[in-house]
PASEBA-1860 file (N, C-alpha, C; in nm, 3 decimals):
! residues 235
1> XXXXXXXX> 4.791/17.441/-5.459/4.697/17.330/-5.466/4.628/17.313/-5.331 ~ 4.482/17.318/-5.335/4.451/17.263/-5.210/4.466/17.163/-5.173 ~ 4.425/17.102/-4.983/4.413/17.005/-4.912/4.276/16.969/-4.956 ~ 4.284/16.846/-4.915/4.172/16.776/-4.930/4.126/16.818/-4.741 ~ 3.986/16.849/-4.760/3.975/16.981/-4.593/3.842/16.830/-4.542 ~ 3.811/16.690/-4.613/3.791/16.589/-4.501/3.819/16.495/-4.438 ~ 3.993/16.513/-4.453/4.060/16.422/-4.392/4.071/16.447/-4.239 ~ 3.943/16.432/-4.200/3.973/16.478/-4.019/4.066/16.424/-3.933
9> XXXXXXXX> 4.075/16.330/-3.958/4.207/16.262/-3.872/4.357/16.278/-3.883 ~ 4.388/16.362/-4.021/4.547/16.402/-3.990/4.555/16.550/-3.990 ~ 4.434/16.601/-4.003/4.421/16.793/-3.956/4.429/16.757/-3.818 ~ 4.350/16.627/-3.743/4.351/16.657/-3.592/4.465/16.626/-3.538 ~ 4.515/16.500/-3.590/4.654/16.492/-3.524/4.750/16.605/-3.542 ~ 4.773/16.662/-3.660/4.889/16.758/-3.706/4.896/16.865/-3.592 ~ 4.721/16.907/-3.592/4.722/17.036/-3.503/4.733/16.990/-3.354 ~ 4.731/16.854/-3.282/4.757/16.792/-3.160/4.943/16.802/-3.172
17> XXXXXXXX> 4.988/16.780/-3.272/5.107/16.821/-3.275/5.155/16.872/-3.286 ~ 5.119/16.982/-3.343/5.230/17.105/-3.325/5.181/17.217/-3.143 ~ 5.052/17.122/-3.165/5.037/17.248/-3.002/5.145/17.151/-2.865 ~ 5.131/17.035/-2.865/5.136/16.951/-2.716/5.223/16.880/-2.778 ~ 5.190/16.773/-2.859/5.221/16.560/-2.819/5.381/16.594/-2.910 ~ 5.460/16.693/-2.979/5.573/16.700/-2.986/5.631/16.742/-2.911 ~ 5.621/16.858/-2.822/5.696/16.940/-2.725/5.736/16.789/-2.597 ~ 5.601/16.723/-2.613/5.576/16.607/-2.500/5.688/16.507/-2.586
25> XXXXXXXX> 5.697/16.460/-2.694/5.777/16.366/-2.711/5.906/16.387/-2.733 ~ 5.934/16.503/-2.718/6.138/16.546/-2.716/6.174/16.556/-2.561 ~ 6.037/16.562/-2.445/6.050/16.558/-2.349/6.042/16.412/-2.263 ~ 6.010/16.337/-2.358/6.026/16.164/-2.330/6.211/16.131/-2.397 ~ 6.209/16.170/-2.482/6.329/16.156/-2.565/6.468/16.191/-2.430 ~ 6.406/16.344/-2.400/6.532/16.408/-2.318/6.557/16.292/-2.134 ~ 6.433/16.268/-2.101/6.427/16.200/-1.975/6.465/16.038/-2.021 ~ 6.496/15.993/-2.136/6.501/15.843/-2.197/6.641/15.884/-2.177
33> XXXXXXXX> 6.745/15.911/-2.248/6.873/15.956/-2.226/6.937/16.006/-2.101 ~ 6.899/16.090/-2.010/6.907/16.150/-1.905/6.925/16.019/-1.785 ~ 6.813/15.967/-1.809/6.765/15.849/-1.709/6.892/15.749/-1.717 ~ 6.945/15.699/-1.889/7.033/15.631/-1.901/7.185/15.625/-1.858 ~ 7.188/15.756/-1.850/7.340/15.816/-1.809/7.354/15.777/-1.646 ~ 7.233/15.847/-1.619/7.304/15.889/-1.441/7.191/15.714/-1.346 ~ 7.072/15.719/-1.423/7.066/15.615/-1.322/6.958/15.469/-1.404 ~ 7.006/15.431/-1.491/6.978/15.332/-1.604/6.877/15.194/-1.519
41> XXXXXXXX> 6.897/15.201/-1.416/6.869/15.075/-1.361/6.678/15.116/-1.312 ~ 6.672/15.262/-1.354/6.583/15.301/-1.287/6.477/15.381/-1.414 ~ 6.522/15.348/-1.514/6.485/15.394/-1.654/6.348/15.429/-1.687 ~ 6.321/15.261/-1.673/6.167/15.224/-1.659/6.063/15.319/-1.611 ~ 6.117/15.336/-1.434/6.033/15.398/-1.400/6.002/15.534/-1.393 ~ 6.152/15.573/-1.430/6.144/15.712/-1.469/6.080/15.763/-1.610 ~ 6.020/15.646/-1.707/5.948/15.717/-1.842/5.820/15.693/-1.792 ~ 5.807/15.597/-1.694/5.658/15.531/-1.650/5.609/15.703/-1.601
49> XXXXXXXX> 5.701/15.770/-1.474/5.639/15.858/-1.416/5.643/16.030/-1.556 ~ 5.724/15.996/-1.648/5.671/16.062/-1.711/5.610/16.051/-1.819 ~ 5.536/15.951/-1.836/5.437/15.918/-1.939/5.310/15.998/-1.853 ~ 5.290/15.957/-1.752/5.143/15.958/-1.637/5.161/16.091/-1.615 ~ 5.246/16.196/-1.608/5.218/16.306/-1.584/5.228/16.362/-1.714 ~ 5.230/16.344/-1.850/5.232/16.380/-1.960/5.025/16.361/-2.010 ~ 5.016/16.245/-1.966/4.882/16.198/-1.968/4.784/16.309/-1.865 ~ 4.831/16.315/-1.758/4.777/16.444/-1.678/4.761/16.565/-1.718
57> XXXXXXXX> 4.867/16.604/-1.796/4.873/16.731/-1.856/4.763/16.747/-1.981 ~ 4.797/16.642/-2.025/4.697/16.677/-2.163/4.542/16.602/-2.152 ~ 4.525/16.485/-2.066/4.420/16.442/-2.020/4.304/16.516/-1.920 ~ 4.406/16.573/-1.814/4.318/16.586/-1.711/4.345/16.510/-1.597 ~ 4.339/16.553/-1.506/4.318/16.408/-1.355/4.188/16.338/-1.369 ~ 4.115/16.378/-1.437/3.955/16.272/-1.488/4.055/16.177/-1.564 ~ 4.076/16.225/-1.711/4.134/16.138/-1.812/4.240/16.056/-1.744 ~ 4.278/16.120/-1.682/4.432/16.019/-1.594/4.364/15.891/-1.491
65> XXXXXXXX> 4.228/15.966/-1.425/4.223/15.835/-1.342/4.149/15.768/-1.477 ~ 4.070/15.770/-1.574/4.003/15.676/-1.640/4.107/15.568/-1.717 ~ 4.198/15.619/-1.791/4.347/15.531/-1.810/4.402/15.439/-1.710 ~ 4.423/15.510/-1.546/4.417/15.448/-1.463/4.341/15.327/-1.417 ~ 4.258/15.327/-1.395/4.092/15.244/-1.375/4.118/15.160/-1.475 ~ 4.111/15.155/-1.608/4.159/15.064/-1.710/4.274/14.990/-1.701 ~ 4.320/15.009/-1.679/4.444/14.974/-1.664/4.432/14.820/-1.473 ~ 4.416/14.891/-1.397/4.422/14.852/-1.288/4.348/14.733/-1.261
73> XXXXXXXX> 4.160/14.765/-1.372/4.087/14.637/-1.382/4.135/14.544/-1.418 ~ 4.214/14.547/-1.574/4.223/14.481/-1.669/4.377/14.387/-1.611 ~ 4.420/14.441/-1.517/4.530/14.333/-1.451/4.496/14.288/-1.275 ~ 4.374/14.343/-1.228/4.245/14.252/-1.133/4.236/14.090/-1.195 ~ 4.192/14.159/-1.326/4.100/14.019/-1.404/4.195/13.877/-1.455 ~ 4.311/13.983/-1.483/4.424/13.868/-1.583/4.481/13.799/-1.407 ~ 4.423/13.832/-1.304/4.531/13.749/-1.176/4.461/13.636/-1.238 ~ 4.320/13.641/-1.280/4.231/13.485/-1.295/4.311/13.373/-1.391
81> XXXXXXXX> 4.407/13.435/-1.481/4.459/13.348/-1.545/4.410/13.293/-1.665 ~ 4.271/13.339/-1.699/4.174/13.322/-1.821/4.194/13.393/-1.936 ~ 4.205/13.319/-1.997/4.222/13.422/-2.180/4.078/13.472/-2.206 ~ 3.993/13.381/-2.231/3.890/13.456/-2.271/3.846/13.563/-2.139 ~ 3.832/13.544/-2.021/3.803/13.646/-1.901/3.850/13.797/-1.995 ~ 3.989/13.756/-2.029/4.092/13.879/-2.015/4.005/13.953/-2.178 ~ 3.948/13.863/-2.247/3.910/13.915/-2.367/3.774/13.998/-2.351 ~ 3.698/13.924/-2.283/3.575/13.980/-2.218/3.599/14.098/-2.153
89> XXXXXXXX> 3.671/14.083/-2.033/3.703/14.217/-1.957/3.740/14.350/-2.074 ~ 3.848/14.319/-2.196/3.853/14.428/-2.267/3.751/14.492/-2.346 ~ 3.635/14.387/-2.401/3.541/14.415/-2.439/3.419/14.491/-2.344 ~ 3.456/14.454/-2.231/3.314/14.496/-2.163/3.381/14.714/-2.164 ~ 3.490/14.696/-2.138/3.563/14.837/-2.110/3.522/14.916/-2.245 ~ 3.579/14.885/-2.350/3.577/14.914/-2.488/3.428/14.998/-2.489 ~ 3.312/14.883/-2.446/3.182/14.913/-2.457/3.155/15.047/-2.373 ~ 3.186/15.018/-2.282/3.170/15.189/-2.178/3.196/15.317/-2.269
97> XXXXXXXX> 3.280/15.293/-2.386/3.327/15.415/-2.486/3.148/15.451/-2.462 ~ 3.126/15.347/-2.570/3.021/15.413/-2.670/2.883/15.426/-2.596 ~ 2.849/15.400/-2.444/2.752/15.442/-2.360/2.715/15.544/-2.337 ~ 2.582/15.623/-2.405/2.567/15.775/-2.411/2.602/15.870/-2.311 ~ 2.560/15.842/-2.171/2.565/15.867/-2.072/2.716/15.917/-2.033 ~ 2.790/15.794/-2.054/2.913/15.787/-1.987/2.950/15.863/-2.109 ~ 2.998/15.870/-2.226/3.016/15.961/-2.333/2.984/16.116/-2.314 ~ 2.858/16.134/-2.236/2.839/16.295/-2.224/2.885/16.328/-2.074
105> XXXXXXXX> 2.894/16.255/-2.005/3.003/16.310/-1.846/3.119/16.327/-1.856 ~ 3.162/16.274/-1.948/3.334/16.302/-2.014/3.357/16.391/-2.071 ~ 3.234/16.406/-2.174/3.276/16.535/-2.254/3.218/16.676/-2.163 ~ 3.182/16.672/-2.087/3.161/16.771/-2.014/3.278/16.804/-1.892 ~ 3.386/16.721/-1.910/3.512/16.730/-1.848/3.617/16.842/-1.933 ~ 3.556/16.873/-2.073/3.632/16.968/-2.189/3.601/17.026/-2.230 ~ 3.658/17.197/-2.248/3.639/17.264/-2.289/3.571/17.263/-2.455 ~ 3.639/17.194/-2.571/3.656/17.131/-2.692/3.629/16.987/-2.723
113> XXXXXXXX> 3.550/16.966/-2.848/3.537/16.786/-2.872/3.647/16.722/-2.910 ~ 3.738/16.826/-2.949/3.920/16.760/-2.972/3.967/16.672/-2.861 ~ 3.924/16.800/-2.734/4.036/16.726/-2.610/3.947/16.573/-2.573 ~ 3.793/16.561/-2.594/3.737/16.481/-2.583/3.803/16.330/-2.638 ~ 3.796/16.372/-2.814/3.843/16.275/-2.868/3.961/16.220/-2.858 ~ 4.059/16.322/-2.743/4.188/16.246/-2.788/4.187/16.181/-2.630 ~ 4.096/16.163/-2.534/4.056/16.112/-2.428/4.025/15.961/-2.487 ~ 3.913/15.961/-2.605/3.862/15.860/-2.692/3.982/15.747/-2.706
121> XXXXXXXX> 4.080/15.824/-2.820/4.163/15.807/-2.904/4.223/15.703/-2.799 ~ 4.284/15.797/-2.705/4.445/15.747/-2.624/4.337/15.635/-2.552 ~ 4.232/15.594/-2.438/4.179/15.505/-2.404/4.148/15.400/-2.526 ~ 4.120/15.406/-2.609/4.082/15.263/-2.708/4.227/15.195/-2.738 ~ 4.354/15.308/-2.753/4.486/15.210/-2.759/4.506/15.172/-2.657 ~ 4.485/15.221/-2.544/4.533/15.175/-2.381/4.471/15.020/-2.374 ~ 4.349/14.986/-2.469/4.249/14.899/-2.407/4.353/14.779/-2.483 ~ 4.387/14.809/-2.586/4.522/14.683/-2.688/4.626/14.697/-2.577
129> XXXXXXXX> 4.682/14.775/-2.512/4.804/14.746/-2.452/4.785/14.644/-2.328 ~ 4.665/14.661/-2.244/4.607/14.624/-2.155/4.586/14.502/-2.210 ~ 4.580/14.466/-2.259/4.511/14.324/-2.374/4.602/14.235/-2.331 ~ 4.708/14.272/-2.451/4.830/14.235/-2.469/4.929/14.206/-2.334 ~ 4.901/14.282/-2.250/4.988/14.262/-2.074/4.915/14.129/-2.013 ~ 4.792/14.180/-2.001/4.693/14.038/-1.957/4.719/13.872/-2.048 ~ 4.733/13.872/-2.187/4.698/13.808/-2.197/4.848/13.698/-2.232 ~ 4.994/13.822/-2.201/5.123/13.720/-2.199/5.122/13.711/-2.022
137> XXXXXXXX> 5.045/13.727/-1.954/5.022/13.727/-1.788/4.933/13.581/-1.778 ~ 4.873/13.572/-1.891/4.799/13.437/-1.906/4.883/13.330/-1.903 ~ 4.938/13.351/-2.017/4.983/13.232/-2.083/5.144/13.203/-2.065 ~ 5.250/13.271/-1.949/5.335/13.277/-1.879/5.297/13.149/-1.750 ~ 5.411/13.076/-1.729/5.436/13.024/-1.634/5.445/13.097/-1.484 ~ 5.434/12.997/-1.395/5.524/13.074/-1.244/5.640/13.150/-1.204 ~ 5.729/13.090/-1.292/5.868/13.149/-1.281/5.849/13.307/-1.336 ~ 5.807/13.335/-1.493/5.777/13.426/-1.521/5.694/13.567/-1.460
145> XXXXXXXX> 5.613/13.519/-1.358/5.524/13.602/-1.277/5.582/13.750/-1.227 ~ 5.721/13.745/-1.152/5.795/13.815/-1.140/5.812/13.950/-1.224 ~ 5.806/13.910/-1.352/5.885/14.027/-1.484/5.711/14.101/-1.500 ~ 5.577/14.013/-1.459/5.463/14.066/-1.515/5.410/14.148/-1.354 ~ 5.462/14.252/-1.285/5.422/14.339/-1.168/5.323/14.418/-1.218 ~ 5.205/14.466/-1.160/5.106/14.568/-1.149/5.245/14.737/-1.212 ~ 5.334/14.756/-1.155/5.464/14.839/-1.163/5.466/14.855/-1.348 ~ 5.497/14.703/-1.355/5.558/14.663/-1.512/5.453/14.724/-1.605
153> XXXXXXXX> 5.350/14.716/-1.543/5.207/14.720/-1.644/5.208/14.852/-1.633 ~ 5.194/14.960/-1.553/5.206/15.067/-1.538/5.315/15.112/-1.639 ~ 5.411/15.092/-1.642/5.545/15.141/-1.726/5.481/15.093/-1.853 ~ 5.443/15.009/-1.911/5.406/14.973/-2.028/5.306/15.043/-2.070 ~ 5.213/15.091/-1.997/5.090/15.139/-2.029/5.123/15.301/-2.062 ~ 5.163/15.362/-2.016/5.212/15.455/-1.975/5.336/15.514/-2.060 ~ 5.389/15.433/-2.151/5.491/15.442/-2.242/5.463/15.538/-2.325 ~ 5.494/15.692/-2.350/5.510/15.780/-2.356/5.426/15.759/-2.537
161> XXXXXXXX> 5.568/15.734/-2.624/5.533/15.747/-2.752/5.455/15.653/-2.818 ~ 5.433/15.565/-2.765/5.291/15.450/-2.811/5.164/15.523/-2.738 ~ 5.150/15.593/-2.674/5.078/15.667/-2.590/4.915/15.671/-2.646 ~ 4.913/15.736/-2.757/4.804/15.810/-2.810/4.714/15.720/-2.939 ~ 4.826/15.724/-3.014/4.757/15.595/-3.137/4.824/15.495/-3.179 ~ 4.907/15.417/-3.070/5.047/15.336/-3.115/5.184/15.335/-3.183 ~ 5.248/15.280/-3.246/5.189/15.115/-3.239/5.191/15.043/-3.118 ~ 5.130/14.923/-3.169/5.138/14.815/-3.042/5.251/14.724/-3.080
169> XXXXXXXX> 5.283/14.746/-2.912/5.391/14.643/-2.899/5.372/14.570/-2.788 ~ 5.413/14.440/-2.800/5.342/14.339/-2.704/5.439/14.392/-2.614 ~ 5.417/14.315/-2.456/5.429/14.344/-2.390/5.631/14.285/-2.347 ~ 5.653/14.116/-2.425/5.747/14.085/-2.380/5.849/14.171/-2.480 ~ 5.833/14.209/-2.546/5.927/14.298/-2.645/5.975/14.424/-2.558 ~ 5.851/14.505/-2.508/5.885/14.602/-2.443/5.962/14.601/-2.327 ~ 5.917/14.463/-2.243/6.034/14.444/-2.043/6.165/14.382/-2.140 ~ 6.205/14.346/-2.273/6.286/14.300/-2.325/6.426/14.406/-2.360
177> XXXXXXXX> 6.315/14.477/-2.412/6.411/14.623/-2.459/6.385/14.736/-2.350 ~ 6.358/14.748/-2.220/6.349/14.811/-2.120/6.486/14.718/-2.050 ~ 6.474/14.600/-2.027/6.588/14.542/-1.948/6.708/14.565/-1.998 ~ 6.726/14.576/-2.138/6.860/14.555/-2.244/6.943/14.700/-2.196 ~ 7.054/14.660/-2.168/7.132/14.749/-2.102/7.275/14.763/-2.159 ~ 7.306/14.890/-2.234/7.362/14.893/-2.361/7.491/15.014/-2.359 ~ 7.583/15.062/-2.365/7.695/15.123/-2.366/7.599/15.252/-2.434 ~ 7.640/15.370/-2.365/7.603/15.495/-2.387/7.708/15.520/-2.530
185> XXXXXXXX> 7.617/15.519/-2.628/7.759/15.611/-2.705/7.673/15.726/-2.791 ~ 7.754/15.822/-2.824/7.680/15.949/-2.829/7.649/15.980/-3.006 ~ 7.776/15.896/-3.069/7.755/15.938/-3.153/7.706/15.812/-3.289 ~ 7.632/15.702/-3.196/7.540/15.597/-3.226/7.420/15.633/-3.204 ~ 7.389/15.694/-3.096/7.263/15.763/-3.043/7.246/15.864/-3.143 ~ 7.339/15.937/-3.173/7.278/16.057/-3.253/7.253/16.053/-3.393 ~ 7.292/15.975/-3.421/7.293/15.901/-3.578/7.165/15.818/-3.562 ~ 7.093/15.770/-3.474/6.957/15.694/-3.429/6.863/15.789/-3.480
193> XXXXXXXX> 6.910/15.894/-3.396/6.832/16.013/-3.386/6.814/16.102/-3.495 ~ 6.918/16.102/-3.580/6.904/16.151/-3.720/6.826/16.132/-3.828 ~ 6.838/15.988/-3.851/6.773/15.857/-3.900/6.606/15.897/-3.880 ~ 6.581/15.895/-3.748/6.465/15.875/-3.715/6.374/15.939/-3.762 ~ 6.454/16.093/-3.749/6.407/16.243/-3.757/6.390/16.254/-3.929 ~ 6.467/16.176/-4.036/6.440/16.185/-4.145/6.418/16.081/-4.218 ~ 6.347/15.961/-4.137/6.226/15.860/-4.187/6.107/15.947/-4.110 ~ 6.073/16.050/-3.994/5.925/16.055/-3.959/5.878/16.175/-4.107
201> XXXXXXXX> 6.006/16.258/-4.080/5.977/16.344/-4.199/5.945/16.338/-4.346 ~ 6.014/16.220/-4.403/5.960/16.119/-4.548/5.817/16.133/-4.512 ~ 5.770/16.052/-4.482/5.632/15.971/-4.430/5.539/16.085/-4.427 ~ 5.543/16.208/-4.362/5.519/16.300/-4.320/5.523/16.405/-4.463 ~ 5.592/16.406/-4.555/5.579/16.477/-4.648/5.500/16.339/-4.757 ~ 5.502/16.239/-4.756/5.413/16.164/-4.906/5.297/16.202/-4.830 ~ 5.242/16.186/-4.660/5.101/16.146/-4.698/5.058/16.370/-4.694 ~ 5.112/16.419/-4.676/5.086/16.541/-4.733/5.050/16.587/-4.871
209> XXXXXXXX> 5.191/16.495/-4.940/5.121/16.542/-5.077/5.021/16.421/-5.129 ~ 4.974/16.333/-5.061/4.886/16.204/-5.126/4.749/16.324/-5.104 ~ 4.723/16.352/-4.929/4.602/16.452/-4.924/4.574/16.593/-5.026 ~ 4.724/16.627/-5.087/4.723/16.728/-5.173/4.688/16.685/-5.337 ~ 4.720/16.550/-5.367/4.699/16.525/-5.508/4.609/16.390/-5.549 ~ 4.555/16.352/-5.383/4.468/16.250/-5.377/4.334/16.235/-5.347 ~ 4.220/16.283/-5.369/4.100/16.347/-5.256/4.036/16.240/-5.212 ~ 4.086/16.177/-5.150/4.031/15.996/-5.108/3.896/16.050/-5.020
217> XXXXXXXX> 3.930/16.131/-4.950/3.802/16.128/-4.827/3.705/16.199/-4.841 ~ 3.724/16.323/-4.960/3.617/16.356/-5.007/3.542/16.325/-5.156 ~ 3.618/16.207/-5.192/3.568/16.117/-5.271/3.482/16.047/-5.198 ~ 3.477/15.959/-5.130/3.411/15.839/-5.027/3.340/15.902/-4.957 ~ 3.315/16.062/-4.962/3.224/16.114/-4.871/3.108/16.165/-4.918 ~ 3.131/16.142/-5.050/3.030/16.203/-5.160/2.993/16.110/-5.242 ~ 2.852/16.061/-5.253/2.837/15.944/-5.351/2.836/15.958/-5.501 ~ 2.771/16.082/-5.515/2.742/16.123/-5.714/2.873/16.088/-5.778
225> XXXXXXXX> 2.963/16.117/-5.729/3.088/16.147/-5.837/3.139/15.971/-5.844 ~ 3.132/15.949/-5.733/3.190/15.755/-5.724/3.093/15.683/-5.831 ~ 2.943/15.718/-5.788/2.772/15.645/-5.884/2.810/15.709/-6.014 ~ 2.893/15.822/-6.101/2.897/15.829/-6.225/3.005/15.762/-6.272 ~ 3.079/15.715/-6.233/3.206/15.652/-6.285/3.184/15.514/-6.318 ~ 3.275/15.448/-6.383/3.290/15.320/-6.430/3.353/15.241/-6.330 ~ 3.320/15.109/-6.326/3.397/15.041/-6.167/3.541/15.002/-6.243 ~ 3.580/15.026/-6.382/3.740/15.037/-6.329/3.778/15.118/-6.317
233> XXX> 3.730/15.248/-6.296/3.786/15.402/-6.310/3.778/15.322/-6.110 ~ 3.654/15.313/-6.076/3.676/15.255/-5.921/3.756/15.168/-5.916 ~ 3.809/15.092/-5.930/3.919/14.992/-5.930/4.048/15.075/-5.906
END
């Protein structure tokens, strides 16, 4: 049976994954554990520094400082303490995407419009994480100031497997379950890990066969066949 061949967005991810963003996430996995054993207190910053050189690798030092730069403004702006500032500031960033100019100096940073888009991709989630840091940086007291460091934001931003297309997770969830400091056991961990490995794989085989026995995108991409039907056959 064929694929449905216009679902561009899970041909691009699939093939982003089997070349890079898996090899990269068993290598977040191995330094998440590693870190925990021998020096736990230091966890954080050890996924922070390998999120940013994971981002280097597959970004670029362009793509790395532009993540960077985002990142760095967007907690400039939140010192102001303004919600809407912090909303504006993400919007004004967001907008730089779609500026022709700035759109064709980037892509002339890549070989391919893939590596482009996943420059796209990973900056438009960075711009929600950035959001989300600024805007519990808002609405936090004095006492709290402490847990919200330029450092913290970095580690958050930078978080390996939310990396590319999420999910989002606010920000106090994440210094929540970064602080939580928990008895190594190996064979709780590996049973995590089992689990995990055969809920991504479920998920991973329906929407395979949905693209194999569903042609959603080249239905919606083609008007004749939708304009001859009946709207409850559309329904």
């Amino acid at each position: 049976m064929l694929q449905d061949p216009m679902d561009f967005e899970w041909s691009y991810w699939i093939e982003w994954g089997r070349e890079r963003i898996l090899c990269l996430l068993a290598g977040h996995l191995l330094v998440s554990q590693v870190s925990r054993l021998l020096v736990e207190k230091y966890k954080p910053w050890c996924l922070m520094v390998y999120g940013m050189a994971a981002c280097w690798l597959l970004l670029g030092i362009k793509g790395f400082a532009v993540v960077l730069l985002h990142a760095t403004i967007s907690f400039a702006v939140a010192q102001f303490q303004l919600s809407l500032l912090t909303w504006m500031c993400t919007l004004i960033l967001l907008s730089t995407l779609r500026i022709p100019a700035v759109e064709e100096t980037k892509k002339k940073w890549y070989d391919t419009e893939n590596e482009y888009y996943l420059l796209l991709f990973t900056v438009s989630v960075r711009c929600l994480f950035c959001t989300s840091f600024s805007l519990e940086y808002c609405w936090h007291g004095p006492a709290q100031k402490s847990s919200h460091s330029f450092l913290w934001m970095l580690a958050y931003v930078f978080y390996y497997p939310t990396f590319h297309n999420g999910p989002l997770v606010n920000f106090d969830e994440f210094s929540k379950q970064m602080r939580r400091q928990e008895a190594f056991s190996l064979k709780t961990n590996l049973s995590i890990l089992i689990m995990g490995i055969i809920r991504i794989f479920f998920w991973w085989c329906l929407a395979e066969l949905m693209i194999h026995l569903m042609y959603i995108h080249a239905l919606y991409s083609s008007a004749s066949p939708l304009e001859a039907v009946s709207y409850w056959a559309l329904g």
